[in-house]
Residue frames as a rotation matrix with the C-alpha (Angstrom) as fourth column:
UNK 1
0.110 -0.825 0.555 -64.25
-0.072 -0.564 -0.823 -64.63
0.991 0.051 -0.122 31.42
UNK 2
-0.166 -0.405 -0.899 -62.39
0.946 0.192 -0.261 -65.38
0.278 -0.894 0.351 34.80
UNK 3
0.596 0.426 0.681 -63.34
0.363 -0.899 0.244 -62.54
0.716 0.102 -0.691 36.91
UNK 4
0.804 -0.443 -0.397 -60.74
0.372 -0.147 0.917 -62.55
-0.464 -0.885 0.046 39.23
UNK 5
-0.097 -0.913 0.396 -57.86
0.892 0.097 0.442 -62.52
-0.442 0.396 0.805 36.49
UNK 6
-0.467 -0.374 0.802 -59.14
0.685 -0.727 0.060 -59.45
0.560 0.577 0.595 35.41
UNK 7
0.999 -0.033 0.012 -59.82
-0.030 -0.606 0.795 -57.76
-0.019 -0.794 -0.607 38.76
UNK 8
0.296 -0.875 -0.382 -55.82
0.505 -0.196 0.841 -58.55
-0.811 -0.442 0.384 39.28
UNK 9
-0.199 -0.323 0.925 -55.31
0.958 -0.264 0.114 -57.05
0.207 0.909 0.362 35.64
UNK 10
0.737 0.550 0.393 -57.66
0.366 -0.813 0.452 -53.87
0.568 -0.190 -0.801 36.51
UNK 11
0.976 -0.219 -0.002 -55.69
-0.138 -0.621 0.772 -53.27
-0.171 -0.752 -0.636 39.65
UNK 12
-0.023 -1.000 -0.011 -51.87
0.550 -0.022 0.835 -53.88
-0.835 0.013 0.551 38.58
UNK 13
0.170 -0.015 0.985 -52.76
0.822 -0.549 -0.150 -51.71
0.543 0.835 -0.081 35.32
UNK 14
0.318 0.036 0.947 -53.37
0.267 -0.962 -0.053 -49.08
0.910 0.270 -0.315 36.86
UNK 15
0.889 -0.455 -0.048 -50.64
0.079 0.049 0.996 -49.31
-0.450 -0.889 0.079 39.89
UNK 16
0.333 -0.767 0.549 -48.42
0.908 0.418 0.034 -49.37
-0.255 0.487 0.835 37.26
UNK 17
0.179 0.116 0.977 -49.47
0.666 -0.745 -0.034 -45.98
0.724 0.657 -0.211 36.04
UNK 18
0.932 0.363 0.009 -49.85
0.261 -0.687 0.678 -44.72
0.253 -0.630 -0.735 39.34
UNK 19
0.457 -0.866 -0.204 -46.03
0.503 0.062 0.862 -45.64
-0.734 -0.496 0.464 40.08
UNK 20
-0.356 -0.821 0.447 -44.77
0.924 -0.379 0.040 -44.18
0.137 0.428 0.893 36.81
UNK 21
0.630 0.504 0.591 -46.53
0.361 -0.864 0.352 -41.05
0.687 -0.008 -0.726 37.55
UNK 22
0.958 -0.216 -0.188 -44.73
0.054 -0.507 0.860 -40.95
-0.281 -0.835 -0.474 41.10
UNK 23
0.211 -0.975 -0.068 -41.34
0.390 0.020 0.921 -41.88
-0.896 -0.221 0.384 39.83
UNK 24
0.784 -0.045 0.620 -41.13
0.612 -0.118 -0.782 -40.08
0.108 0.992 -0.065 36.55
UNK 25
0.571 -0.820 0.040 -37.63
-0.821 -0.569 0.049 -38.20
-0.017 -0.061 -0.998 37.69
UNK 26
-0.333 -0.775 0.538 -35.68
-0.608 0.612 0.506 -41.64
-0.721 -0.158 -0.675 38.26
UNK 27
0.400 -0.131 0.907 -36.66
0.480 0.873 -0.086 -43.40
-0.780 0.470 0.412 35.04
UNK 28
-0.582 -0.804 -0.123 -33.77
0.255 -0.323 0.911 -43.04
-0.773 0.499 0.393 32.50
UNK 29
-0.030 0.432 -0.901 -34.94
-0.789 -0.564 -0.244 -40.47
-0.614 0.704 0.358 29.55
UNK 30
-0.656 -0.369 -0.658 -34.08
-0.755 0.316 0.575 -43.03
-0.005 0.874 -0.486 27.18
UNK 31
-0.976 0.020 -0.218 -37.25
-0.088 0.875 0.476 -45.01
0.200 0.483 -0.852 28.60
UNK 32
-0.614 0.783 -0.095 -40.03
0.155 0.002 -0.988 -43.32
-0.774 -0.621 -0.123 29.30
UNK 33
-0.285 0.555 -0.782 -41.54
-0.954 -0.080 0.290 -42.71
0.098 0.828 0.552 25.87
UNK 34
-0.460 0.142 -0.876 -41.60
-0.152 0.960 0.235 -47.04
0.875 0.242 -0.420 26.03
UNK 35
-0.960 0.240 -0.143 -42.64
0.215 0.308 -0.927 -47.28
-0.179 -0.921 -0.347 29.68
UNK 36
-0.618 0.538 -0.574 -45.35
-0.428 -0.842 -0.329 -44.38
-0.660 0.042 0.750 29.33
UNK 37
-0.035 0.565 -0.824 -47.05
-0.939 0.265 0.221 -46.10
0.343 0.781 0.521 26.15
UNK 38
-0.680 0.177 -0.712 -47.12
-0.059 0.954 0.293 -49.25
0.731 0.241 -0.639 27.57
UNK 39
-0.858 0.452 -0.244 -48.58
0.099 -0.321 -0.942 -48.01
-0.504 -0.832 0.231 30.64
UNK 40
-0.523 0.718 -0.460 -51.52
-0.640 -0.687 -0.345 -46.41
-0.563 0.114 0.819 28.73
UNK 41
-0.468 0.044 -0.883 -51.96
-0.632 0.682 0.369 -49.23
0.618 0.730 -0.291 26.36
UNK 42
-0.659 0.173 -0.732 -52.54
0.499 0.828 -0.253 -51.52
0.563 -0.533 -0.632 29.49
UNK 43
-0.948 0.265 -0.174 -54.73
-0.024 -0.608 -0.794 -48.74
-0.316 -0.748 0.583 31.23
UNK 44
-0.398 0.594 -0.699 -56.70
-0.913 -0.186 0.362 -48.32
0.085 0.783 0.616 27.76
UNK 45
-0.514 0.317 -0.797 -57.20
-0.362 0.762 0.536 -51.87
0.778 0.564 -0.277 28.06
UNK 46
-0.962 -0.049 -0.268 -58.03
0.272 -0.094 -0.958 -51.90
0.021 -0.994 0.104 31.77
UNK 47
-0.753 0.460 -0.471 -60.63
-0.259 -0.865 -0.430 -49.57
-0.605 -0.202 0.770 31.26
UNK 48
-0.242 0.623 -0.744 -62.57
-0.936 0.052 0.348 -51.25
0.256 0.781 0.570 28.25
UNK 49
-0.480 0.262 -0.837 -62.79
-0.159 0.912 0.377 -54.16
0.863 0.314 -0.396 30.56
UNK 50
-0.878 0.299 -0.373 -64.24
0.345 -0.144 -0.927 -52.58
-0.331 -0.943 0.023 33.16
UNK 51
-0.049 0.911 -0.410 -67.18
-0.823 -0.269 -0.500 -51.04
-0.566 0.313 0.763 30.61
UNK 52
0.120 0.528 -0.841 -67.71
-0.459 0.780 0.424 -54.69
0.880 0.335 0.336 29.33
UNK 53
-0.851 0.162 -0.500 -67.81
0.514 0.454 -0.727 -56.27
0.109 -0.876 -0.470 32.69
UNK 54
-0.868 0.495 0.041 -70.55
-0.272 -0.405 -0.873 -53.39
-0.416 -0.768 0.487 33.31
UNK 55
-0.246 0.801 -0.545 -72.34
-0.967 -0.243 0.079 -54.27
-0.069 0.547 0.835 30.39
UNK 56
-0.378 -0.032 -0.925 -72.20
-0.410 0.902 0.137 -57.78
0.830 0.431 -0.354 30.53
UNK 57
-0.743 0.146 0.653 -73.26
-0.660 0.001 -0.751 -57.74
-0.110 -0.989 0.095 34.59
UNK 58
-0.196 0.958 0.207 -76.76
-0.884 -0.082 -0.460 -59.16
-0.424 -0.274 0.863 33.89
UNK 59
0.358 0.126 -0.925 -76.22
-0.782 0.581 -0.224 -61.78
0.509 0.804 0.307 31.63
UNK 60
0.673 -0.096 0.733 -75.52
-0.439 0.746 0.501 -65.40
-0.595 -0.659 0.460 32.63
UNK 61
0.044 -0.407 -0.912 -72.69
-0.932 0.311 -0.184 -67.53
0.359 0.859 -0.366 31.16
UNK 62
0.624 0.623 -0.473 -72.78
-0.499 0.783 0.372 -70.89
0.602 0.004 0.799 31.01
């Protein structure tokens, strides 16, 4: 696994979240239920590749 592509994954997940948090008054009602769940979806996924990166730390790949 490229470790850079998912350092830039890690850190635009959860810049994404950070922005709909700040702007949640100026996105139109009619899309934050879709924003909001994709957000978390990509956070959720963020996260579960940061605890396999930790667990995988020691290992060598070829």
């Amino acid at each position: 696994m490229d470790a850079s592509a998912t350092l830039i994954f890690i850190i635009a997940s959860f810049s994404l979240g950070a922005v709909i948090l700040m702007k949640r008054e100026s996105i139109p009602a009619s899309m934050r239920r879709g924003i909001a769940l994709a957000a978390i979806v990509f956070i959720a996924f963020a996260f579960f590749l940061i605890v396999y990166s930790l667990f995988n730390m020691g290992t060598t790949q070829p």
